[in-house]
N, C-alpha and C positions, 0 to 999 in steps of 0.2 A: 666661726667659719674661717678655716685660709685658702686664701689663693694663691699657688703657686706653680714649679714650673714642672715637678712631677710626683704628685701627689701620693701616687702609689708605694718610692721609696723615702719619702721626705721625712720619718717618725722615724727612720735608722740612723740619719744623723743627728747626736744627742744636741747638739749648740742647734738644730735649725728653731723656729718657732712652734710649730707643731711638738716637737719634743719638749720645750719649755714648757708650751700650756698644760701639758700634759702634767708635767711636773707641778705645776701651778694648780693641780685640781679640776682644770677646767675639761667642759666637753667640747669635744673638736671634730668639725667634718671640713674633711679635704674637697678641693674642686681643683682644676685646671684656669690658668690666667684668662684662658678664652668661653672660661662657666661651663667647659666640658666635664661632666659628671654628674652636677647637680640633680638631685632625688627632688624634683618640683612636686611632686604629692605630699611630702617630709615639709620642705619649706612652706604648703599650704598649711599646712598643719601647726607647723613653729619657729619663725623667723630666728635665725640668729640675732642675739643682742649685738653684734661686734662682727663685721667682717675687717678681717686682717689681708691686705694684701703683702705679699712676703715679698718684697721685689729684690730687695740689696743689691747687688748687680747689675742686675735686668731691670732697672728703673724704664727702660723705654714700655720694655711688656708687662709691668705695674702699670704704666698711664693708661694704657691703653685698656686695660682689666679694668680700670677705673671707671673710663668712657663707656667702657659696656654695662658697668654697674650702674651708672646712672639712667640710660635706657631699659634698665630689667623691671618687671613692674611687681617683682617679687623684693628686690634687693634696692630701690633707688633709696627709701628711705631709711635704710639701716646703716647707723657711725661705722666709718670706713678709719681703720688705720694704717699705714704704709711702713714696713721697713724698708730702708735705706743706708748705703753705703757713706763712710765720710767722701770718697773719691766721686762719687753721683750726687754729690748733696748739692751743687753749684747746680743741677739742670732739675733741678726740684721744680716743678711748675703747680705753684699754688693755687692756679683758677681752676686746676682740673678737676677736684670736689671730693677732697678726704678731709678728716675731721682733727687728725694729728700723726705725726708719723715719729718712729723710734728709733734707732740707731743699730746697725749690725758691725758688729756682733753685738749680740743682743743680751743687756744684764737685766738678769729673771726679775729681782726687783722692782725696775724704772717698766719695766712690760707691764706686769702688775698693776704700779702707779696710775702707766695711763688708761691702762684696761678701764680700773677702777672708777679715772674721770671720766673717760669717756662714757661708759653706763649711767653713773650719776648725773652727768649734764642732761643726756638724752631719756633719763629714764621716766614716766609717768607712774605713781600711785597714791594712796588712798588710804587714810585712817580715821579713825575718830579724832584725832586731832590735827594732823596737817594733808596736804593735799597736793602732789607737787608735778607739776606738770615741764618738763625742759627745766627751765632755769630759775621757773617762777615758784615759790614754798608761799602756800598760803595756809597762814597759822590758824586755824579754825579755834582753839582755847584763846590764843594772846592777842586774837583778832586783828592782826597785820598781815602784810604781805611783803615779802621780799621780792627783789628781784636781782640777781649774780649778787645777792647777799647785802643789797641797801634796801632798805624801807622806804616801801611808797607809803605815801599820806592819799589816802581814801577816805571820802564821805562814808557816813555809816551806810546810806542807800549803794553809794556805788560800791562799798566793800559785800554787802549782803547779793548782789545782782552775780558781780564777779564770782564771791563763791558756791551760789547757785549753780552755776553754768558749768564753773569745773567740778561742781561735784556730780553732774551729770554730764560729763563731758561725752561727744559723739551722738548725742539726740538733741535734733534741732525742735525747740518752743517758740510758737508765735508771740506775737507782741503781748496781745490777750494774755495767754499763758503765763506769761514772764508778771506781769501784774498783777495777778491774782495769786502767784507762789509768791513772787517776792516782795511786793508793795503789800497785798493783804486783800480780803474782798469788798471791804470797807474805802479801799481809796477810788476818788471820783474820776483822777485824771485821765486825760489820753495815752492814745498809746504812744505820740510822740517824748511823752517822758521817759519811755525805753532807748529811744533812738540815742537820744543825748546823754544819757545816761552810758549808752557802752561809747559814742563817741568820745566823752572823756575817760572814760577806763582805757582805752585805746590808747590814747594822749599819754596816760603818765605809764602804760605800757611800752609807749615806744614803738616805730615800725616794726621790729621782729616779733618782739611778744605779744606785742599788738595784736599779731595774726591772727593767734591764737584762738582769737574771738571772729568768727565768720559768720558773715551775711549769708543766710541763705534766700534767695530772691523769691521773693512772691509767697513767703513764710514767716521766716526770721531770725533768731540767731542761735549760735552754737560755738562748744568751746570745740577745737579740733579734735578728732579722738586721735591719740598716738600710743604707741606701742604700750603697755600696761604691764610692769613688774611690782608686785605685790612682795611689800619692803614690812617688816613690825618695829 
């Protein structure tokens, strides 16, 4: 998806972004900087992988496309990238909440490049053999797990709990549950050996990917589900 400043003729100019993607193969729905146009029944349906704010220029009414994006409860979690002018690049405001921004005029390549990162960072799927949620690749054949491509050291228990959870990621299992799939129905302990058990998964996940793994209160735990493209 772009957002820009007029959507209607923006695919007549062949350097804007929208003519790029286009060139690039990609499928592309236009909107207005102020989310005037949006098909909300379409977006129920199929979130864009990528929204592209096109600012170059108008870096003021890019931030501010931003601001609304992060209050949409259709768009707040979908990677945002921002084009931008060299002349606007000084009032760049990085806390305002996009994931990478491009340079205009804009070479089809390095667009591609970060299209490309950006999907792959944020992308979540699923195979018989790896399982990758955000940043984290958990190797289900080589029995490791990555994360921004270093190898965590996991106990066999807490490597088997962790990819338990992401392979069932978005359904939350009580404690009970979690023991009886991933301990076995032979094991005697508590359930507090769950608690500790993702508390250090947690730990050598780190605050962000940490997250990942949520309490759900007065149940128990869950991997987050996030957005799911189905990669071979």
């Amino acid at each position: 998806m772009v957002l820009c400043d007029e959507p209607e003729s923006v695919g007549d100019d062949p350097e804007s972004a929208v003519a790029i993607l286009h060139q690039l193969g990609c499928r592309v729905t236009c909107a207005r900087f102020d989310l005037g146009g949006l098909d909300e029944e379409s977006l129920l349906g199929r979130a864009p992988n990528i929204v592209l704010v096109d600012a170059g220029d108008e870096l003021h009414r890019g931030q501010r496309a931003l601001k609304k994006l992060a209050q949409s409860n259709l768009l707040s979690d979908v990677p945002k990238l921002l084009t931008v002018t060299i002349p606007r690049l000084s009032g760049l405001d990085f806390s305002i909440g996009f994931d990478d921004f491009v340079l205009r005029p804009i070479v089809p390549a390095e667009l591609y490049a970060r299209l490309r990162q950006l999907d792959w960072r944020t992308a979540a799927f699923g195979s018989d053999e790896r399982v990758k949620i955000a940043d984290l690749v958990i190797d289900l054949a080589g029995y490791e797990a990555h994360l921004h491509g270093r190898r965590l050291e996991f106990t066999h228990q807490e490597f088997e709990l962790l990819k338990f959870l992401a392979q069932h990621r978005g359904r939350v299992f009580t404690r009970d549950q979690l023991l009886q799939r991933v301990w076995g129905y032979e094991y005697t302990g508590g359930t507090r050996t769950v608690d500790i058990h993702v508390r250090r998964i947690r730990a050598k996940l780190g605050n962000e990917a940490g997250s990942l793994i949520e309490t759900v209160r007065n149940v128990g735990y869950k991997v987050r589900g996030l957005r799911e493209d189905e990669e071979s």
